[in-house]
C-alpha angles and dihedrals in degrees: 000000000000125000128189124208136188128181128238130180105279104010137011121253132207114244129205091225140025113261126174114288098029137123117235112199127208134210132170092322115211115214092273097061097036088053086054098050085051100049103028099038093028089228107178103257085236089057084063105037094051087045086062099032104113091206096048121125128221108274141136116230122178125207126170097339096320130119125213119194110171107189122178113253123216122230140152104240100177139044090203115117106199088063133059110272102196122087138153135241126194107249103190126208119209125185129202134169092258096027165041117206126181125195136187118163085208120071100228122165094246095087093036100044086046086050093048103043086065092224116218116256093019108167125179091192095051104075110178090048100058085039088062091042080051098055087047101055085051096057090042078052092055090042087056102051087044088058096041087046086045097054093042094048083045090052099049104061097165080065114118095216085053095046086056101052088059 
């Protein structure tokens, strides 16, 4: 699915089609749309396939003006409670002159909750500046899991893992 957002001053929108300045998100492409990032917006082949590339690092990678930043995602990705719940998924962030497109081949809350919280100073055509408010709602992501994790493993003390930290 791919959604295209512009800033405003006070909310992003979601446009029809990709203008300079926006943010085009990414999730779980089919062929089609992979096909399109590829022939309208001219993304190295490499840049997509290691976006979606469940086994991919972080890393950063540039390629005819392009830049690549591939970052883990957090997600819970089970209910069971006898398993661990939490995995990551490689979000990539690709720059271009015109614009900033992110891809995960996996739906997690973090792009939609950032979308949906209407940040202050969001700003689609300033690049460096939503890749850094990014970067932050991950890591309040990861924060949130470790405390989740940490009250879990606190509340369990027959755990093994628990037993062992005392």
């Amino acid at each position: 699915m791919i959604t295209i957002f512009k800033s405003t001053d006070t909310h992003l929108v979601i446009q029809d089609q990709a203008v300079p300045g926006c943010w085009i998100n990414v999730v779980d492409p089919d062929q089609a749309e992979i096909v399109r990032l590829k022939q309208e917006f001219h993304i190295p082949e490499s840049f997509i396939t290691a976006s979606l590339d469940l086994d991919e690092l972080a890393r950063t990678d540039k390629e005819d003006g392009y830049i690549l930043i591939i970052v883990l995602l957090p997600y819970i990705f089970s209910d069971d409670p006898t398993g661990v719940p939490y995995n990551t998924a490689p979000l990539g962030i690709i720059t271009t002159k015109e614009y900033l497109f992110t891809i995960c081949r996996v739906h997690t809350n973090i792009i939609g909750d950032f979308t949906k919280k209407q940040l202050q100073n969001i700003s689609t055509p300033k690049r460096n500046r939503l890749i850094l408010q990014l970067f932050f709602v991950i890591a309040q992501s990861y924060l949130a899991y470790l405390r989740q994790i940490t009250n879990k493993t606190d509340a369990e003390p027959k755990s093994g893992w628990n037993k062992a930290r005392r």
